[in-house]
VEXLO-173152 format. One record per residue (C-alpha): x, y, z; chain; residue number from 0. Coordinates in Angstrom, 1 decimal. Layout:
<nuros>
X, Y, Z, A, NUM
...
</nuros>
This chain:
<nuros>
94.0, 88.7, 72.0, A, 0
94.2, 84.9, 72.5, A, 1
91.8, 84.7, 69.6, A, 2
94.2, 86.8, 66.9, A, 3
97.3, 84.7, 68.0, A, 4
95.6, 81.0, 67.7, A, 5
94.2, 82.5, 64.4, A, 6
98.0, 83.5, 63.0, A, 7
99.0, 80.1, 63.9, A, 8
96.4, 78.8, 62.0, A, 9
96.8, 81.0, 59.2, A, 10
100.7, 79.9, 59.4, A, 11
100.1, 76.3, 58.9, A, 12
97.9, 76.8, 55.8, A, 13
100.5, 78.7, 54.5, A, 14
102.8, 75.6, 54.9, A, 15
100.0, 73.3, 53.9, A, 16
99.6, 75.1, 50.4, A, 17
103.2, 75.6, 49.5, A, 18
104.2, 72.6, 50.5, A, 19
100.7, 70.1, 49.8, A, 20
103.0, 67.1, 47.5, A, 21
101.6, 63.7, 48.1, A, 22
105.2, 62.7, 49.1, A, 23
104.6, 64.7, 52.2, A, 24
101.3, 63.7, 53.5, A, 25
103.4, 62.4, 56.4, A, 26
104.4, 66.0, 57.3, A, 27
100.8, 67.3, 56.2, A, 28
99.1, 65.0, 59.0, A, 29
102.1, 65.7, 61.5, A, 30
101.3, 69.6, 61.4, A, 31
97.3, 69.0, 61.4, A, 32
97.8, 67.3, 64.8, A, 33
99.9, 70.2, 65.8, A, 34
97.2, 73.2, 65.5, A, 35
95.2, 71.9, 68.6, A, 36
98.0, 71.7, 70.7, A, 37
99.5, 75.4, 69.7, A, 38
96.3, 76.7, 69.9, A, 39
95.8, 75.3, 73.7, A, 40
99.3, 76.6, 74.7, A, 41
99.8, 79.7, 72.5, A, 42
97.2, 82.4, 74.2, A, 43
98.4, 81.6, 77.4, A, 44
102.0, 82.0, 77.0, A, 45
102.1, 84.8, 74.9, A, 46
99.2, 86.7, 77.0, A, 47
101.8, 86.2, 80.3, A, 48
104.7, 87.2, 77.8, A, 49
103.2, 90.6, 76.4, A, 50
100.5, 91.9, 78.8, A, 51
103.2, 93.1, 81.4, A, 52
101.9, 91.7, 84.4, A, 53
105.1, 92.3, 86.4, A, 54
104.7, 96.0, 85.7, A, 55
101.1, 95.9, 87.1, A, 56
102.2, 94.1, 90.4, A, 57
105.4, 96.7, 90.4, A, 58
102.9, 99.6, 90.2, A, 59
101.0, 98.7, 92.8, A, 60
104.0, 97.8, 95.2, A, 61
105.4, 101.0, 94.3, A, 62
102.5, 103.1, 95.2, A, 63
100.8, 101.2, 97.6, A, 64
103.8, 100.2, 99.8, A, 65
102.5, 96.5, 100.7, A, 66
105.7, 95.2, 102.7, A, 67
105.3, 92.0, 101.0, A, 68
102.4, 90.6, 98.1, A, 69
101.8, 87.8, 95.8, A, 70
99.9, 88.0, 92.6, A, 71
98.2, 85.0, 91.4, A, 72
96.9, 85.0, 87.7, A, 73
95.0, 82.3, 85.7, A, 74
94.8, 82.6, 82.0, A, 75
93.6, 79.7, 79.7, A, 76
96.2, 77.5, 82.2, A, 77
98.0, 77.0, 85.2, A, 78
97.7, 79.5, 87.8, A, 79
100.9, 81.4, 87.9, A, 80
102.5, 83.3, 90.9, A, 81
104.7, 86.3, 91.4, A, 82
106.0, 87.5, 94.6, A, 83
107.4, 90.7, 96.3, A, 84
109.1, 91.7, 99.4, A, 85
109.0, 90.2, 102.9, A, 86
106.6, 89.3, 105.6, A, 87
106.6, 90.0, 109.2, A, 88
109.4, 88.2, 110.0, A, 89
111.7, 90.1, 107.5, A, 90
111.4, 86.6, 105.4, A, 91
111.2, 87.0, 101.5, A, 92
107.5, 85.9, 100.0, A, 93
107.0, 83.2, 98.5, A, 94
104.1, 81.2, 96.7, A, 95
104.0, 79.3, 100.0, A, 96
103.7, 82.7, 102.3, A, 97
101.0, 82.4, 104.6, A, 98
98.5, 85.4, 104.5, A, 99
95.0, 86.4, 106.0, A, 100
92.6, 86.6, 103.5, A, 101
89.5, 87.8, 105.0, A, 102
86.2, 88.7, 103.9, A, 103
87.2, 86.2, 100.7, A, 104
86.2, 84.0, 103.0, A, 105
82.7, 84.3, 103.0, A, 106
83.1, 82.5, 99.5, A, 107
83.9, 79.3, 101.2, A, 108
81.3, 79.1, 103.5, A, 109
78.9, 80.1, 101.2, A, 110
80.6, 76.9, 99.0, A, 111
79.7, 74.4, 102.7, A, 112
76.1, 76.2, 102.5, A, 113
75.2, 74.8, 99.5, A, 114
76.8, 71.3, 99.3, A, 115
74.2, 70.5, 102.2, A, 116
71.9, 72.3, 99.6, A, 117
73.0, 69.9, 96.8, A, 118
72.9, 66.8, 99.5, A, 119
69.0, 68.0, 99.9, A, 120
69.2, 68.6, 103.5, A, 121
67.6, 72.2, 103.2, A, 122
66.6, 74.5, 100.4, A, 123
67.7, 78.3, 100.0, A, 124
63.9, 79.6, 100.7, A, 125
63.6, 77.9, 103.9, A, 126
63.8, 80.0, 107.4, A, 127
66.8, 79.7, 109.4, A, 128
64.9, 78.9, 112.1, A, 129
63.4, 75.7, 110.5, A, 130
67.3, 74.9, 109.9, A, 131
68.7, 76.0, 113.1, A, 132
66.5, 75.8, 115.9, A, 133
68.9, 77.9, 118.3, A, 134
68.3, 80.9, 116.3, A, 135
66.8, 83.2, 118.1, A, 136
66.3, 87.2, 118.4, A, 137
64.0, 90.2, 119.9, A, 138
62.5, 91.3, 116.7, A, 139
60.1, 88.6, 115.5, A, 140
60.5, 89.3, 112.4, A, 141
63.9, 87.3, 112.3, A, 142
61.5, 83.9, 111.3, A, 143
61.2, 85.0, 107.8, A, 144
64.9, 85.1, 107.5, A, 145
65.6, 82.5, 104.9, A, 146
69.1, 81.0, 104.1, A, 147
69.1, 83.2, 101.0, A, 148
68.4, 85.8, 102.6, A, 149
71.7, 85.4, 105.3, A, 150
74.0, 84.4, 101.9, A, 151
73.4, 87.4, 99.9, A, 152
73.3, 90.0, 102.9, A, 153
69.7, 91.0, 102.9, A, 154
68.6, 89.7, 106.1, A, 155
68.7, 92.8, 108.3, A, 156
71.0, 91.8, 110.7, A, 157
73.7, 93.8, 110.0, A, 158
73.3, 96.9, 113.0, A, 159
73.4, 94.0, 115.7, A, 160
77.2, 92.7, 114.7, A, 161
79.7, 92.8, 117.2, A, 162
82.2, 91.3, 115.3, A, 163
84.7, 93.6, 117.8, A, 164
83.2, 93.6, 120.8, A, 165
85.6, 93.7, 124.4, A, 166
84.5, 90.1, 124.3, A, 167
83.9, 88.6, 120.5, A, 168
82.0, 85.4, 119.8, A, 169
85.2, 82.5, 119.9, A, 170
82.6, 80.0, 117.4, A, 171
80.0, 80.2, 114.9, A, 172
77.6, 79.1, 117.7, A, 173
78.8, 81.8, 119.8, A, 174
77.9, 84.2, 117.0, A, 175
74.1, 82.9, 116.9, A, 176
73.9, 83.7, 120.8, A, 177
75.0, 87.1, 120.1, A, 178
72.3, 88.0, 118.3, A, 179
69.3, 87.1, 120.5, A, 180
67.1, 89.9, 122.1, A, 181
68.3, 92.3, 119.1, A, 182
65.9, 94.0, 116.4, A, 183
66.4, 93.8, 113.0, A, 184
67.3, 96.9, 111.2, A, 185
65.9, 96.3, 108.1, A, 186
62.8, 94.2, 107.2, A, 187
64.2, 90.8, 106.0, A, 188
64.9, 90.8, 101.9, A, 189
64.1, 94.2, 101.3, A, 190
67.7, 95.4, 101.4, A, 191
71.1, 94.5, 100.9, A, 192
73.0, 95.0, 104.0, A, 193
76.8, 93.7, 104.3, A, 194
76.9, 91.3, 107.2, A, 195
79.7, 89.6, 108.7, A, 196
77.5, 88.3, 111.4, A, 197
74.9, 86.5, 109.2, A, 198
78.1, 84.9, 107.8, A, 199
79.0, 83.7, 111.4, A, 200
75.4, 82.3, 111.3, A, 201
75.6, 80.1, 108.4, A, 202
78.7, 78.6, 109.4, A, 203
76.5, 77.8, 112.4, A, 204
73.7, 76.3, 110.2, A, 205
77.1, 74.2, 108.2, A, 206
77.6, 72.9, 111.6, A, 207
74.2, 71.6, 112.7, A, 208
73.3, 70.1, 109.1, A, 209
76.8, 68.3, 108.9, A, 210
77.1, 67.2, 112.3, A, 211
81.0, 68.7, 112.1, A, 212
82.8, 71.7, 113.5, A, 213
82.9, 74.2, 110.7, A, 214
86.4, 74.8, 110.5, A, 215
86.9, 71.2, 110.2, A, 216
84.3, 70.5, 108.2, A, 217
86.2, 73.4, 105.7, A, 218
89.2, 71.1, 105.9, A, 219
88.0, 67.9, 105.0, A, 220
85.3, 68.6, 102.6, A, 221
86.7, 71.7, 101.1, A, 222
90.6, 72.5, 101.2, A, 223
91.4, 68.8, 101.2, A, 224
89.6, 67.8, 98.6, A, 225
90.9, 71.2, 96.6, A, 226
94.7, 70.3, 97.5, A, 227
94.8, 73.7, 99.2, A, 228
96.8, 72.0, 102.1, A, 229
98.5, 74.8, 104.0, A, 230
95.2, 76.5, 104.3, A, 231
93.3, 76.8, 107.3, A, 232
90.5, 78.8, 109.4, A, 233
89.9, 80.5, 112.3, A, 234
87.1, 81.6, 114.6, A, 235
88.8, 84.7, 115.8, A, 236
90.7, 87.2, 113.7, A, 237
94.0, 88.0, 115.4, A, 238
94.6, 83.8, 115.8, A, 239
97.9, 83.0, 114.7, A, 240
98.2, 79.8, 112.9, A, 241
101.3, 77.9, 113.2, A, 242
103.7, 80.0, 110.3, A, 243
101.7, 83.0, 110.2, A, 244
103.4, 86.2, 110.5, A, 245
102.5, 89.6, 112.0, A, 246
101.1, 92.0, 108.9, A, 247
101.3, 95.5, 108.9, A, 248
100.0, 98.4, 109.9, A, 249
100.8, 102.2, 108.3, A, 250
101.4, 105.7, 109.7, A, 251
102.5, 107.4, 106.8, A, 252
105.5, 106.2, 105.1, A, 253
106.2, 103.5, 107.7, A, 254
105.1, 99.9, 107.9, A, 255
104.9, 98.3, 111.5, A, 256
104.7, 94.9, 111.5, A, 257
101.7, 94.3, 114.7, A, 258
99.2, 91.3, 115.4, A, 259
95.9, 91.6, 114.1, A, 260
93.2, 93.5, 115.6, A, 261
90.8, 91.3, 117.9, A, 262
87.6, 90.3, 116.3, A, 263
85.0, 87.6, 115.6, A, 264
85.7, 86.1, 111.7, A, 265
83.9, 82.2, 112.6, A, 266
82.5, 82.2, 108.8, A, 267
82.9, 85.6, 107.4, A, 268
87.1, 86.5, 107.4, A, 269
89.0, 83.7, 109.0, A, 270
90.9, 81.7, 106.9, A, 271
94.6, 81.9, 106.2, A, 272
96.0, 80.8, 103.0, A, 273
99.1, 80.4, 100.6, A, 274
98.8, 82.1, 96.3, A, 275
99.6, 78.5, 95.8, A, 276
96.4, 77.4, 97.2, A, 277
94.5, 80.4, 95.9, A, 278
95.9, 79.8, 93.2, A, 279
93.6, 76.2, 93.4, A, 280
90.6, 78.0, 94.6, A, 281
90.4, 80.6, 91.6, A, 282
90.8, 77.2, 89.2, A, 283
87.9, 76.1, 91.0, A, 284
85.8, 78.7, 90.5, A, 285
86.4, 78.8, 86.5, A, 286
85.9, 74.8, 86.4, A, 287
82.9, 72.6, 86.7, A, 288
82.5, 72.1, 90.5, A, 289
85.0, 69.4, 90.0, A, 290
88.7, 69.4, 91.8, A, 291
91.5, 69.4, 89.7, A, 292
93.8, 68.6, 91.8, A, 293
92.0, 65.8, 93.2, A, 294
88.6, 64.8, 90.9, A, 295
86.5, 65.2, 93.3, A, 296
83.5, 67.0, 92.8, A, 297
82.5, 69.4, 95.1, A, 298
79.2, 71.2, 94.5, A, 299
76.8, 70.7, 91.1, A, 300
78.1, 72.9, 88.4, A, 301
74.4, 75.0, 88.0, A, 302
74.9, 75.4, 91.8, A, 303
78.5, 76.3, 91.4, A, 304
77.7, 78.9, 88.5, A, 305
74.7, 80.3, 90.9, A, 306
77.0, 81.7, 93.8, A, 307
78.6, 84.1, 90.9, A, 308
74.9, 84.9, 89.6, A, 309
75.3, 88.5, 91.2, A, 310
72.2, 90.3, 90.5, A, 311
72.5, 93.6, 88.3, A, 312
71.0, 96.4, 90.9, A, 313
74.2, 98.5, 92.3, A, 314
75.3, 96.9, 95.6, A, 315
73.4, 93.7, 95.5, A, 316
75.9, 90.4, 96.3, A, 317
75.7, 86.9, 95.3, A, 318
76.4, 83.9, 97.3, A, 319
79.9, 84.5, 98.6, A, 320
80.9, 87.3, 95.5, A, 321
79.8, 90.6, 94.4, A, 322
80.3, 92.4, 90.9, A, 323
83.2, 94.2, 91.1, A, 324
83.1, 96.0, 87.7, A, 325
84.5, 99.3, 87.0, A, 326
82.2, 101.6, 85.3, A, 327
84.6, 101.7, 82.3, A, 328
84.7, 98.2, 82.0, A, 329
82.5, 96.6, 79.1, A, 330
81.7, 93.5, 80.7, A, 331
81.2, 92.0, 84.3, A, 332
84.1, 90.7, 87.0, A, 333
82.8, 88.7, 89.7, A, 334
85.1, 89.1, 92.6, A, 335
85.6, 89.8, 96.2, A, 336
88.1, 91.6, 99.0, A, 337
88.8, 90.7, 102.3, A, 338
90.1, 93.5, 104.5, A, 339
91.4, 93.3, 108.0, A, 340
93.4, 95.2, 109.8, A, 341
97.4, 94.4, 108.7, A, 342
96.1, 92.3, 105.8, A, 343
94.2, 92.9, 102.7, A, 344
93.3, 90.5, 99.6, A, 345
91.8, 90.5, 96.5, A, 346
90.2, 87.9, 94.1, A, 347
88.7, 88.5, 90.7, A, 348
87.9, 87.0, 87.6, A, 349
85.9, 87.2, 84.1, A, 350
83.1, 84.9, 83.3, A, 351
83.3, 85.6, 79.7, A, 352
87.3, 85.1, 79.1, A, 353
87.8, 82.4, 82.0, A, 354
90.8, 84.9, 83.2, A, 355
91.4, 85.6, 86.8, A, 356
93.7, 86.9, 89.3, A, 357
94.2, 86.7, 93.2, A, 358
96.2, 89.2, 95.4, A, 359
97.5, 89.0, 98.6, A, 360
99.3, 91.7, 100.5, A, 361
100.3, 92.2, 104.1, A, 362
99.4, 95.5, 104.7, A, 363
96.1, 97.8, 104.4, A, 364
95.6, 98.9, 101.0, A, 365
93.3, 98.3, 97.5, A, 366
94.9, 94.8, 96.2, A, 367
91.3, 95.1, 93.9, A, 368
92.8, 97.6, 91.4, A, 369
95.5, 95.0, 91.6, A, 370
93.6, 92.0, 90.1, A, 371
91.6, 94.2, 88.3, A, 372
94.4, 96.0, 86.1, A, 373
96.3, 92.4, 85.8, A, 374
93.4, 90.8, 84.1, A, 375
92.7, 94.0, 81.9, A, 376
96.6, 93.3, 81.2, A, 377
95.5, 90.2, 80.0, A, 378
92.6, 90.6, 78.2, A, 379
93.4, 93.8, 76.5, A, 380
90.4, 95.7, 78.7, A, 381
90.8, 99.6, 80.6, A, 382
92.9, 100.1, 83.6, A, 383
92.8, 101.5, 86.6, A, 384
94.6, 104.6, 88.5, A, 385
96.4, 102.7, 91.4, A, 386
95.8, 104.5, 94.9, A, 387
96.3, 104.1, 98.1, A, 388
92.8, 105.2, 99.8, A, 389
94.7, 105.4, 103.2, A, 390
97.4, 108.1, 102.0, A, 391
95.1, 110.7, 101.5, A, 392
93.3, 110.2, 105.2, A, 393
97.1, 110.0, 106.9, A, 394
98.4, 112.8, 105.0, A, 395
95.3, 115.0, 105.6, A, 396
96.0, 113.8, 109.8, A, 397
99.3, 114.4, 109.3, A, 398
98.8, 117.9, 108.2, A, 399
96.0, 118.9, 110.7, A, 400
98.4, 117.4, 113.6, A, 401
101.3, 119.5, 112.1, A, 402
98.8, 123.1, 112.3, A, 403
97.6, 122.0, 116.1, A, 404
101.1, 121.8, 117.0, A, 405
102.0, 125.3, 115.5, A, 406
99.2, 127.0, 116.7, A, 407
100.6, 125.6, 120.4, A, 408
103.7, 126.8, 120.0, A, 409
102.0, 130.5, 119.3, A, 410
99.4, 129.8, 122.1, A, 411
103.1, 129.1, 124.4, A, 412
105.0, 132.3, 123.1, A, 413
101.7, 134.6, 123.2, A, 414
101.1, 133.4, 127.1, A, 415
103.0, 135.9, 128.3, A, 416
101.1, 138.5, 126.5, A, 417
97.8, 137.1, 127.7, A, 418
98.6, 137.1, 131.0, A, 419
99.4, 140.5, 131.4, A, 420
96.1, 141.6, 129.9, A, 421
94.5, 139.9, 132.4, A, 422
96.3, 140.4, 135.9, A, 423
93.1, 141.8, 136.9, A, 424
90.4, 139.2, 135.6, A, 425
88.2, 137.7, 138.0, A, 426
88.7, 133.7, 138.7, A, 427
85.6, 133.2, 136.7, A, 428
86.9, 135.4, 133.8, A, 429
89.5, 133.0, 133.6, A, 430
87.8, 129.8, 133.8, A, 431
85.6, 131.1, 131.3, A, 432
88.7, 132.2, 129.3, A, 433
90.4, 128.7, 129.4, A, 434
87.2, 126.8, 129.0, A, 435
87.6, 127.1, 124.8, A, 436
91.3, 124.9, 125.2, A, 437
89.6, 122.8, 128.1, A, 438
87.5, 121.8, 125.6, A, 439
89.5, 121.5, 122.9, A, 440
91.8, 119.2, 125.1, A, 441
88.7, 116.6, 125.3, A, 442
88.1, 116.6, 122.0, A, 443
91.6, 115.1, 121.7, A, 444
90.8, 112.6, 123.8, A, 445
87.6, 111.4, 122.7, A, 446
88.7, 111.9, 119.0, A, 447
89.0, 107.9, 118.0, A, 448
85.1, 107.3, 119.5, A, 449
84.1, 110.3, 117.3, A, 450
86.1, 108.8, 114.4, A, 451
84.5, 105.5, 115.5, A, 452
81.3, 106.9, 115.3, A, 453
81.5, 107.6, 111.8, A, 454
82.3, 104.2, 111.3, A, 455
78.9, 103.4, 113.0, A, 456
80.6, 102.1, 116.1, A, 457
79.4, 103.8, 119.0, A, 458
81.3, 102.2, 122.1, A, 459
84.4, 102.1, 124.1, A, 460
85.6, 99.6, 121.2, A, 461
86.2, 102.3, 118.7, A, 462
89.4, 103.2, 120.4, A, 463
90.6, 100.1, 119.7, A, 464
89.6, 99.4, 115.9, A, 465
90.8, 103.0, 115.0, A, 466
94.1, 102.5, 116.3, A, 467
94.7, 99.5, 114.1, A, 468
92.9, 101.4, 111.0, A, 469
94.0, 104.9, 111.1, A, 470
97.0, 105.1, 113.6, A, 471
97.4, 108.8, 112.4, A, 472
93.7, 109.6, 114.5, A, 473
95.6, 109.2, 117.4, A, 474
98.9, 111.2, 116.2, A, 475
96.3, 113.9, 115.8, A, 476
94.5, 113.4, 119.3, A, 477
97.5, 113.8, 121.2, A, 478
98.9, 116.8, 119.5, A, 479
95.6, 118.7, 120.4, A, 480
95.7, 117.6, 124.0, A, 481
99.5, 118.2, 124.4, A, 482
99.1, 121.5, 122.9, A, 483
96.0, 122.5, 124.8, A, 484
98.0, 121.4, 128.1, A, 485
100.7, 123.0, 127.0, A, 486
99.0, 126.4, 126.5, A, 487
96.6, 126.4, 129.7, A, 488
99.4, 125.3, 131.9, A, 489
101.5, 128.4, 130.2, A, 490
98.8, 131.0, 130.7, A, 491
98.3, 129.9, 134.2, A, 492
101.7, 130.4, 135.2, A, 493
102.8, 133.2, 133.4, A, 494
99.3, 134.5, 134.9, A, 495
100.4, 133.9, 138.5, A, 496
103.9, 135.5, 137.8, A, 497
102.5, 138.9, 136.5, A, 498
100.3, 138.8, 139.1, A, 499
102.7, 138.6, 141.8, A, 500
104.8, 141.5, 139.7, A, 501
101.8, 143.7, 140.1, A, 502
101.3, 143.2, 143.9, A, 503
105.3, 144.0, 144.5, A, 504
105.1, 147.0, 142.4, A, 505
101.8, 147.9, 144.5, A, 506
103.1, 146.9, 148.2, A, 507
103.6, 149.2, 151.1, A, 508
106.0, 152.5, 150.4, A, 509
108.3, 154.1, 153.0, A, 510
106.5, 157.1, 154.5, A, 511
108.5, 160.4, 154.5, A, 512
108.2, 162.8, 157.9, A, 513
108.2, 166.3, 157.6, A, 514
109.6, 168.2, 160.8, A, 515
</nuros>
């Protein structure tokens, strides 16, 4: 598209040139010549913003998604531009400077420390984290072949020992390194690609040791600074608030309740907090040269900057920091990344080939991905994408199950009466046995989030807690099966003594008639 337009310029300008080409007006002739650079620099990008309905994208998605508040960032041939919609926690409007969690896009950054102490020559990608970070230790020996490779592109098997929401999470990188000793692997290190949070938490650790500097610090002075991303911070633990930061939110259907984040360890995989202004720097970043913009500085080699987005072909396999995020109807590669948490969820994106990106950040659960992904296809004229929320269907689907539990109590409570009289003559045990089926069923309501949890490969008393920030609706459900099993037992019981006591009045003592 940017192509066509700089070409009708062109094409414009020769017209001019050849009606116009008197040697009187060489003057004009060589004015216009200078021109066509500078329209064909500014052109595409203006006109691409102007007719590729990017508004309409980001109103799509607020409409259907039901963010509470977002900010779109795109990047076409230019400076980043930013839109904004609705609030944040504090019922403020957003702005460019709103403050949002961003994160698994996070593991972008650290994966940017990791390899500036790889350009600076203090360790190579092949060598074993344990040659680089002596303090690494765990219960499967096989853990000394993990290289630093292996830990950035998620294929070093650690992935079943994360505890990233444990009663107790890891408060620091180094923290995150303890957690992991006297655990097996559960894959043979680079054999498969398993998604790892806490081999993230790890290399922030070996950022640490190699620089001599705390690794959130270390992100401030040798990354955000030098970027100009100055309201942008990180955290070791997901539910810290810094200073500006505002509840996001969590869904039950149509509503939006503004709560704190769920508790969790995010030291250098989902911690950091950011602005679409400074996002806005970071995408600029990663279409440049390895250089700073805003400041010159350069910050990594640019063959090592172009190898974090060298994402390999195979389905599932990650880079250093991104993954492919292609569609399958897209005809040519995005290299991007999410970052979901609780009451936040981000997006960033962007084509190799065309040099156009995007960022999104929302305050709410949600799929901000379709949202980059349909801006830059705005942009670059490529196939969209349905927008969905992939939480609706799961809440409505609770919601509806909740809704027939509840019914089918209220017929268990009308139909007591009826029960108990068929049984005014069961045995004790008869009963039990009777009641065991809504007993049951009762428990099941209770233990329904660690089931739910256990889906989600969480096996502890944790999963109560992580599935009442994700799917509030699991617990709607659980308590309408245990009211209604309550409900119905407690029913049957009573209406069961009360018939009973019927029968042994109508069956007591009668008066005895004498006959003289």
């Amino acid at each position: 598209m940017g192509e066509g337009r700089e070409g009708g310029t062109t094409m414009r300008v020769r017209g001019t040139t050849e009606r116009t080409g008197r040697p009187g007006h060489w003057r004009w002739l060589l004015t216009l010549a200078l021109m066509v650079p500078v329209v064909a620099l500014v052109t595409p990008a203006a006109s691409a913003w102007e007719r590729a309905e990017v508004e309409s994208v980001l109103d799509g998605y607020v409409r259907d998604v039901r963010p509470p508040g977002a900010a779109l960032v795109v990047l076409a041939g230019g400076t980043p531009r930013t839109l904004v919609r609705g609030e944040d926690g504090a019922g403020r409007p957003v702005d460019a400077d709103t403050l949002f969690r961003i994160g698994s896009m996070s593991k972008a950054f650290t994966a940017l420390a990791v390899l500036q102490q790889v350009d600076a020559g203090r360790f190579g990608l092949t060598d074993p984290v344990v040659d680089v970070l002596p303090d690494f230790r765990m219960g499967d020996p096989g853990h000394r072949s993990i290289t630093v490779r292996d830990l950035l592109t998620h294929r070093s098997g650690i992935s079943a020992v994360a505890k990233e929401y444990a009663a107790r999470p890891a408060g620091s990188p180094a923290e995150v390194v303890e957690s992991v000793a006297g655990h097996s692997l559960a894959a043979e290190p680079g054999t498969r690609t398993e998604y790892s949070n806490t081999g993230y938490g790890i290399l922030a650790r070996i950022v640490e040791v190699s620089s001599g500097t705390e690794f959130n610090a270390y992100l401030r002075q040798r990354v955000f600074a030098p970027l100009g991303m100055t309201s942008t911070t990180s955290t070791n633990l997901c539910d810290a608030r810094p200073d500006g930061l505002t509840n996001g939110f969590s869904a039950v259907l149509a509503l939006r309740l503004a709560v704190p984040e769920m508790p969790g360890t995010c030291a250098g995989s989902g911690g950091i907090v950011s602005t679409a202004t400074d996002m806005g720097r970071w995408l600029a970043f990663q279409l440049g040269d390895g250089t700073s913009a805003a400041t010159g500085e350069r910050l990594l080699r640019e063959p090592t900057l172009r190898s974090m987005h060298d994402v390999p072909d195979r389905a599932g396999e990650y880079g250093f920091g991104w993954r492919d995020t292609s569609a399958e109807s897209d005809t040519e590669p995005f290299v991007g990344h999410g970052g979901t948490l609780a009451t936040y969820a981000s997006s960033i994106e962007f084509s190799p080939r065309t040099g156009t990106g995007a960022v999104a950040l929302t305050n709410a659960a949600g799929e901000p991905t379709l949202l980059t992904h349909n801006a830059i296809a705005a942009l670059d004229g490529g196939p969209r994408q349905a927008i969905t929320n992939p939480y609706d269907g799961v809440n409505i689907f609770l919601a509806a199950l909740s809704g027939v539990v509840l019914i089918l109590g209220c017929v268990g409570l009308l139909r007591a009466r009826r029960w108990a009289g068929r049984r005014t003559d069961t045995t004790g045990r008869g009963i039990v046995l009777r009641l065991a089926p809504l007993v049951l069923s009762g428990l099941l309501g209770t233990l329904l989030p660690v089931l739910v949890g256990a889906l989600m490969g969480l096996v502890d008393i944790v999963s109560y807690r992580l599935v009442l920030w994700l799917f509030p609706m699991v617990y709607v459900l659980g308590t309408a099966i245990v009211l209604s099993c309550v409900a119905v037992v407690v029913a049957r019981l009573t209406r069961l003594r009360a018939a009973r006591r019927a029968g042994a009045a109508v069956a007591g003592p009668h008066p005895v008639t004498q006959t003289v």
